[in-house]
C-alpha positions as CSV (number, residue, x, y, z in Angstrom):
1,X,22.5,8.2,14.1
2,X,20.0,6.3,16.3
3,X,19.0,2.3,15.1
4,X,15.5,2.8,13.3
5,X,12.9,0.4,15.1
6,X,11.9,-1.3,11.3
7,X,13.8,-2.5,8.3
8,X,14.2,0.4,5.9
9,X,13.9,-1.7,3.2
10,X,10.5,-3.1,4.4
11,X,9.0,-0.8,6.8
12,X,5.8,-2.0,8.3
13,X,2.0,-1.0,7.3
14,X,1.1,0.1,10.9
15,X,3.9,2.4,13.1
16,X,6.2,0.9,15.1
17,X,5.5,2.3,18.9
18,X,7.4,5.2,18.7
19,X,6.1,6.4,15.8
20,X,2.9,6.9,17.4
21,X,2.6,10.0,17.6
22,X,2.7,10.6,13.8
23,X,0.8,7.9,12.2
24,X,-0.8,9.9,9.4
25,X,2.9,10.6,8.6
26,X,3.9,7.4,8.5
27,X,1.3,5.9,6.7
28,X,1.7,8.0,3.9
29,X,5.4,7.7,3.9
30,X,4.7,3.7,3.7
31,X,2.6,4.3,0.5
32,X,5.0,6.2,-1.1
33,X,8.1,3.9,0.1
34,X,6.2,1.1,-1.9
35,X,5.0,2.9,-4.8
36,X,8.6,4.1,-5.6
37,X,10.0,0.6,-6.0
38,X,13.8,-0.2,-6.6
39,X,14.9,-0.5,-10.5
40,X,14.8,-3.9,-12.1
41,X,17.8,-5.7,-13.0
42,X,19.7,-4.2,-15.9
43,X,18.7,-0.6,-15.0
44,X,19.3,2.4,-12.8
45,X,15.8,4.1,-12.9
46,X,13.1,3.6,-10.1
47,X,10.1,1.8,-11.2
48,X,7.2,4.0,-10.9
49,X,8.7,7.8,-11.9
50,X,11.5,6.4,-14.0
51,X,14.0,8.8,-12.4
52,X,17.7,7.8,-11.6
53,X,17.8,5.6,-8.3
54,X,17.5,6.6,-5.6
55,X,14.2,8.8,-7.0
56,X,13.1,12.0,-4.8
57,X,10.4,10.2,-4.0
58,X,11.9,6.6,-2.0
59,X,14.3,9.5,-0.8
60,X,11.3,11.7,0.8
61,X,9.5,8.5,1.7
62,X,12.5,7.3,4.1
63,X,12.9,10.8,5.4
64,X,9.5,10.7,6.4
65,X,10.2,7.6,7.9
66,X,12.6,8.4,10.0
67,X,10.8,11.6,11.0
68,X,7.1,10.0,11.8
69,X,9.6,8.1,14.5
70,X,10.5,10.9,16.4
71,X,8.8,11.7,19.8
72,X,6.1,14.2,19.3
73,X,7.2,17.5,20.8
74,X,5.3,18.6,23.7
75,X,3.5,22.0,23.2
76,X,4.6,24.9,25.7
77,X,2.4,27.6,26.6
78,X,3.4,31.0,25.1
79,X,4.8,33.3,26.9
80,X,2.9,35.6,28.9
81,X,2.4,39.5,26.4
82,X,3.6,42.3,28.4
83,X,0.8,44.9,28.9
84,X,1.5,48.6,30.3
85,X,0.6,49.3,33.9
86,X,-2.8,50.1,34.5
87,X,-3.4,54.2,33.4
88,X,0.2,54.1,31.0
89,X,-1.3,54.3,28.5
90,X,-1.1,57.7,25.9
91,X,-5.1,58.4,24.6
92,X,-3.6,60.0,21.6
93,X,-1.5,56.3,20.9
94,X,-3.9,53.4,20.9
95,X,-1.6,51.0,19.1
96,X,0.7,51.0,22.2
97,X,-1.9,50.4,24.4
């Protein structure tokens, strides 16, 4: 595991820099992060859905996290379609052609 560049516990409003790239992503994992707020003392249940701690949702909102701070893939060209040789093709097959 690679060190996260914010405090889990406190993640930023705005991306840090390498998040970039997916700032939708993180800002909506933000909201959710702080809507889905730790249980109070005496309790086990998160503070918003009432669901045992850790809730689905401060789990998905630190997945997403994490994930809005991954480099952006960079999009590849597809590969080239393979087209018969000029007069190959079968008149009585135009689906191959």
């Amino acid at each position: 595991m690679y060190p996260l560049p914010f405090d889990p516990d406190r993640p930023p409003e705005q991306p840090p820099p390498p998040a970039a790239g997916h700032p939708e992503l993180w800002r909506v994992a933000v909201r959710l992060h702080r809507h889905h707020t730790p249980p109070a003392t005496g309790t086990d249940r998160c503070g918003a859905c009432h669901a045992p701690w850790p809730c689905f949702g401060r789990r998905l909102a630190a997945r997403a996290l994490v994930l809005a701070c991954r480099p952006t893939p960079r999009r590849t060209a597809p590969p080239p379609v393979d087209s018969p040789p000029a007069g190959t093709c079968d008149p009585g097959q135009p689906a191959t052609c």
